[in-house]
N, C-alpha and C positions, 0 to 999 in steps of 0.2 A: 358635105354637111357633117358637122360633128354633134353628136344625140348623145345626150348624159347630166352628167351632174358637176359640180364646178370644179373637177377635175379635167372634163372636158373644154369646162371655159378656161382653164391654164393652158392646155395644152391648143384651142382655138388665140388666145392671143398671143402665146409664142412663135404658132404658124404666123400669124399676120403680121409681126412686127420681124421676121426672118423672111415673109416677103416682101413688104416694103423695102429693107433695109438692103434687099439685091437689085433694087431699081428705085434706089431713095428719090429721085424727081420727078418720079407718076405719080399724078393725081389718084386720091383714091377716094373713098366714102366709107362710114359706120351710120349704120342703123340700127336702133332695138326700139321694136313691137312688139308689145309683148313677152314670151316666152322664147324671142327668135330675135337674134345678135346677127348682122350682116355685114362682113366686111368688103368693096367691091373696089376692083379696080381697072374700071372702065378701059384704058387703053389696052388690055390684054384679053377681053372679054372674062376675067376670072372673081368669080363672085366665093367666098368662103363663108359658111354659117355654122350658127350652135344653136342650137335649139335644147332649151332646159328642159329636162325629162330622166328626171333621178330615180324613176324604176324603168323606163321602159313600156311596161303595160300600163291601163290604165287606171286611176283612178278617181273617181266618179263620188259626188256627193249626191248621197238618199236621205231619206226620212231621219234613218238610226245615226246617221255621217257620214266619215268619210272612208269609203271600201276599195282596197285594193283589188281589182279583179286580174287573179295571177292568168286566166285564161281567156283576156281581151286586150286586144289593143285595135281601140277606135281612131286612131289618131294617126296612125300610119300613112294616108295618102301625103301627109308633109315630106316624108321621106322619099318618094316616088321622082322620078326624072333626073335623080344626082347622078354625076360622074364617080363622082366615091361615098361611100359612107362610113363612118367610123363612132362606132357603138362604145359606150362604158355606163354598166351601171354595179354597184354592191355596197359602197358605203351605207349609203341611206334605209339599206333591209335593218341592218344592225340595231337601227334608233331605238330609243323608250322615255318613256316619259313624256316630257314635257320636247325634248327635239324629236317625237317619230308622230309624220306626218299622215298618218291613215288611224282609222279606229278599229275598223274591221279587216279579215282576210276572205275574197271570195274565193271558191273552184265550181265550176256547174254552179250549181244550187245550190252550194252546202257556202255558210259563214260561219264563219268563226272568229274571236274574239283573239285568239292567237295563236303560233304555231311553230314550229323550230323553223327559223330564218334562213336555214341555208336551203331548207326542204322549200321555203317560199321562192327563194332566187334560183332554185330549181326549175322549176314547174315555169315562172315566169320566163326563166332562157330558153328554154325548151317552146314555150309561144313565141317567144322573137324569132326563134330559129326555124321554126315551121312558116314566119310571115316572110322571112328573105326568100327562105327555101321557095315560095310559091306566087312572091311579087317580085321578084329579079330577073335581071337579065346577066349574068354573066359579061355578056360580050360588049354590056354596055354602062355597067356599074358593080364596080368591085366595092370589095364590103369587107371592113375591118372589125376585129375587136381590140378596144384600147387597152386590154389586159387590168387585171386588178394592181391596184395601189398600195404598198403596206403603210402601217400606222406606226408609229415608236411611242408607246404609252407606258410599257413596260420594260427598264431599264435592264432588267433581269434577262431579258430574251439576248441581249448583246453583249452579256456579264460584265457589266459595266463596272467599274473598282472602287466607285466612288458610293457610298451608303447612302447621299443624299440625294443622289441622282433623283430625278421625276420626268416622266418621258422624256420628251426632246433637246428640253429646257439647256441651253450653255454646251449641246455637243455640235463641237467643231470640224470635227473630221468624221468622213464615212470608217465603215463598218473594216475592219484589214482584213483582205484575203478574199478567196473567192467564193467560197461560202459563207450563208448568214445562217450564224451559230442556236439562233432561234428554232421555234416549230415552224412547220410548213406554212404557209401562207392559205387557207380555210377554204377560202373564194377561188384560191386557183383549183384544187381540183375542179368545182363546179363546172367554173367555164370550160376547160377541157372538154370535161366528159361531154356537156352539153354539144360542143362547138366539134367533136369527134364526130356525132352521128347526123351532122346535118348532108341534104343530098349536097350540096356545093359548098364549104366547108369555107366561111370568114377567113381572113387571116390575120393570126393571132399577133397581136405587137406584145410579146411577152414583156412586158416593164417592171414583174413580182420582183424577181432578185436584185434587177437593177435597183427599185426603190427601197429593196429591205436591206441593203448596203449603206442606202444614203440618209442614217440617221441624221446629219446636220444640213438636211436642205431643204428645210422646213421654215416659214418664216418666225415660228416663236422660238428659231434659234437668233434672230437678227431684231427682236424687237427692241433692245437697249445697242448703242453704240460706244456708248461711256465705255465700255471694257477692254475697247479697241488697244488701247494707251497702256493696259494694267492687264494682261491676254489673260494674266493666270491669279487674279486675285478674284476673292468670292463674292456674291453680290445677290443682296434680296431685291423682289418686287411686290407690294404688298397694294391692295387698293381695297380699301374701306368707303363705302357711300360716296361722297364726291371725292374723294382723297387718293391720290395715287404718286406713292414713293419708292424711288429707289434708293438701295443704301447700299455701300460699298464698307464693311466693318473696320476694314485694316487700316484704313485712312480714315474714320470718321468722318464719314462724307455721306450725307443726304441729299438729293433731289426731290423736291415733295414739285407735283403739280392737283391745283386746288380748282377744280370745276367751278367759275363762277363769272358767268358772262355780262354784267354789269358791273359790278364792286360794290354797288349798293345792294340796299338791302329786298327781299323780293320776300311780301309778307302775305299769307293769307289769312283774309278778312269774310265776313260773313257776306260780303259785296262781291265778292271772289281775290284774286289774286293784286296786290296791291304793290307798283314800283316804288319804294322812297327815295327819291331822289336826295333827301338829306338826311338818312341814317346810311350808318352803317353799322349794324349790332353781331355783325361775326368777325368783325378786325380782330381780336382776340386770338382766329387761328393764325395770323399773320403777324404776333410778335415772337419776338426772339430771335428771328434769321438774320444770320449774318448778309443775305442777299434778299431783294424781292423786286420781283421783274411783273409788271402789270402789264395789261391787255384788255381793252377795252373798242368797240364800235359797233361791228357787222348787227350785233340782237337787236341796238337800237333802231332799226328802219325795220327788222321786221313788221308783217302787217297780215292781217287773215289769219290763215289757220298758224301759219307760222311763229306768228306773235305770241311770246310765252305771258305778256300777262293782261289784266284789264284795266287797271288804273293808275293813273301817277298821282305821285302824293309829295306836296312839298309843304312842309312844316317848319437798370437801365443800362442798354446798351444799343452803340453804336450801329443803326442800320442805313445800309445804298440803298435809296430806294430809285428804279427805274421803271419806265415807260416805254411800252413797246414802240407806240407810236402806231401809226396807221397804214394798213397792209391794203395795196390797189387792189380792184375787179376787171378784169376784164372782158368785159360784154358786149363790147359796140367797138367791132372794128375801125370804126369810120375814127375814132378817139387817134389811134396812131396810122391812120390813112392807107390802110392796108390795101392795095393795087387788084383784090381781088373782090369781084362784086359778091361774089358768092358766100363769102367768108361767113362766118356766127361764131360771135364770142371768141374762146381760145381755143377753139377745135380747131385741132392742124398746123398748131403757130407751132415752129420749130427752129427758130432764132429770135434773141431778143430785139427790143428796137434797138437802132442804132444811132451813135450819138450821146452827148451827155445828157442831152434834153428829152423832156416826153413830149411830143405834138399836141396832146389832149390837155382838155382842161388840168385846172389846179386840183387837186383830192379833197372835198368839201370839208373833208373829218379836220383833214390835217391843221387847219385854223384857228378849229374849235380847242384843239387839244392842245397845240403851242400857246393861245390865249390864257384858259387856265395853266397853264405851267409857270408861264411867266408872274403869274400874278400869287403863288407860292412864296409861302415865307422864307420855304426852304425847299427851291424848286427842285424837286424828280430829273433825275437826268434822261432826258430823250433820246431811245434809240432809234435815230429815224430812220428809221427802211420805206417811207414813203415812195417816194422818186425812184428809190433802189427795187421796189416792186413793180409801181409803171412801168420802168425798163422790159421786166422779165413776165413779157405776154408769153411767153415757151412755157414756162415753169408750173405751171398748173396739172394738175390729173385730170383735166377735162381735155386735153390733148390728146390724151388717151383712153377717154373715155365714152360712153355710148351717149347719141343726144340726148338721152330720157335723162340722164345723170350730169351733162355738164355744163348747167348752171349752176346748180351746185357747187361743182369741181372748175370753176374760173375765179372761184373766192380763195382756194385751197392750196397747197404748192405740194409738187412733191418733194418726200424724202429718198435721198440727200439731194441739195438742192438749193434754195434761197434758204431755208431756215439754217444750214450751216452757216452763209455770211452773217446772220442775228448774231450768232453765237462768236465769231470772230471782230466782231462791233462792242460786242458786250465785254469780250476779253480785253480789245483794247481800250475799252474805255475803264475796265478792272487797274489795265497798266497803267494809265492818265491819272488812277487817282491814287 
């Protein structure tokens, strides 16, 4: 069992997708209840879990809110019966504002409103360390600590040459040499000293240098790909209310994507929130581009809570305009005949279907949206990835994802992935025209 914070859940799904990947055709299972992620894989008897738990001790909601008690942990019999355990916590002491999730700090009796963080991750490793110390068994449950994490916030700590540097943002290579040119790493002495005086004494997965090394292995070093092509030219990301652009200066090149899941208009009314089916009163952001690539379906069928609105209401230069076209779900195995009864949705699918054809019905959208097209004075060019999504029941993050989340994640694809092929449809249909 891995106990922490979603550092631990990185380091829990790399364990399991590095076991899977040594016996790729065992059967396995994902659960998440709760606060507790279960990966199991029945033919070996070997069950791997994370349970979220981002201090460690407890905290407890009272009258006044919510108090960290640096000197309990009620929650400890979950950890009880493991062959291993592997502890991390200290990001989340750091928080404030609006990300730190307690109001008050207890010790005994005494609260307080707050108090120097390290002296709190003090006191609280020192309760963890007294709970193994006197609920373990050595001989029958070895106990890790997953070592502190570093952060690359300040560019300065790695003297970095570049003035405009901002944490992590565009570094592609670790840190050179075998030391990191920064201060010490805060959280490590703590855990030390703490993890020094226990009587049977964790063992430490030292990972501070290794990760204060690896400024670029961070995912907000990989959230644009555009750069891949251009490694060394400069590039903003700027995102205003619903707006988020990239711009490349050296080539005059913008990518704008516009939050807007209808294309109509979504008005509120003193009745509350009102669909116009035949306005559209923000086209306005959408002249000028030399490209515009639309997308429109999945909000339509929302229903319930999910439904963003309550009423429908029906009442110069050169632009491409195209159409995404309509992107399959896959939900109901029985659709491409999958030979296992067991099956839900796209959890576990890890080949596409085979063949040019899908088994499963026609995509209900897809009708709807080639009808109006064709009926265009000056028809939208369709990028159909209909058929080309049927295909790729694999291609979703609900394959990889826990059942609480992949329904959700069987509408969604990962990246890199099918949305590259979009993007190779849309180039060639750039070169067609």
């Amino acid at each position: 069992m891995l106990v922490g914070d979603s550092l631990s859940k990185n380091m829990w799904v790399s364990l399991t997708c590095l076991l899977h990947a040594s016996v790729p055709n065992s059967s396995y299972t994902i659960d998440c209840t709760g606060l507790l992620s279960t990966f199991t894989m029945p033919e070996y008897g070997l069950s791997v879990l994370w349970l979220k738990n981002g201090f460690l001790v407890d905290v407890i909601y009272e009258k006044i809110g919510k108090v960290l008690k640096l000197d309990s942990i009620g929650t400890g019999s979950q950890w009880l019966g493991m062959d291993m355990l592997i502890f991390n916590t200290y990001h989340w002491w750091l928080h404030s504002g609006r990300s730190q999730t307690w109001d008050y700090f207890q010790v005994g009796d005494k609260i307080v409103k707050d108090m120097d963080r390290l002296e709190a991750l003090k006191i609280a490793l020192t309760t963890w360390a007294t709970w193994i110390d006197h609920n373990t068994d050595p001989s029958k449950t070895k106990v890790y600590f997953q070592g502190v994490a570093a952060v690359h916030l300040d560019p300065k700590e790695w003297k970095d040459p570049d003035p405009s540097a901002r944490t992590c943002m565009g570094q592609t290579k670790p840190v050179e040499g075998p030391k990191y040119p920064g201060p010490s790493h805060p959280g490590e002495a703590v855990v030390r000293s703490v993890i020094s005086k226990m009587a049977r004494p964790a063992y430490l997965l030292d990972i501070t240098l290794l990760t204060q090394l690896r400024k670029d292995g961070h995912p907000a070093t990989i959230r644009s790909t555009a750069t891949e092509l251009v490694p060394n030219s400069s590039y903003t990301i700027d995102c205003t209310g619903l707006l988020s652009t990239f711009t490349m200066p050296e080539y005059g090149l913008s990518v704008l994507w516009l939050k807007n899941g209808f294309l109509v208009d979504v008005i509120y009314e003193k009745i509350g929130k009102v669909l116009k089916l035949d306005s559209i009163g923000t086209g306005s952001q959408w002249l000028g581009m030399d490209m515009l690539i639309f997308n429109t379906y999945h909000w339509w069928l929302h229903s319930g809570r999910s439904q963003t609105w309550d009423y429908f209401q029906v009442g110069d230069k050169i632009t491409k305009v195209y159409f995404q076209g309509v992107a399959a779900v896959h939900l109901d195995p029985k659709e491409w005949k999958d030979p296992d009864p067991s099956a839900r949705t796209c959890m576990g699918q890890t080949k596409p279907v085979e063949g040019p054809k899908y088994p499963g019905p026609s995509h209900p959208g897809e009708a709807v949206v080639r009808s109006v097209i064709s009926k265009m004075a000056r028809p939208a060019y369709l990028l159909d990835i209909t058929l080309l999504t049927q295909l790729r029941k694999d291609g979703h993050p609900g394959r990889y994802a826990t059942k609480s989340l992949a329904l959700n994640d069987c509408s969604h694809w990962c990246l890199a992935g099918v949305p590259d092929t979009w993007n190779q449809l849309l180039y060639a249909a750039l070169l067609q025209n």
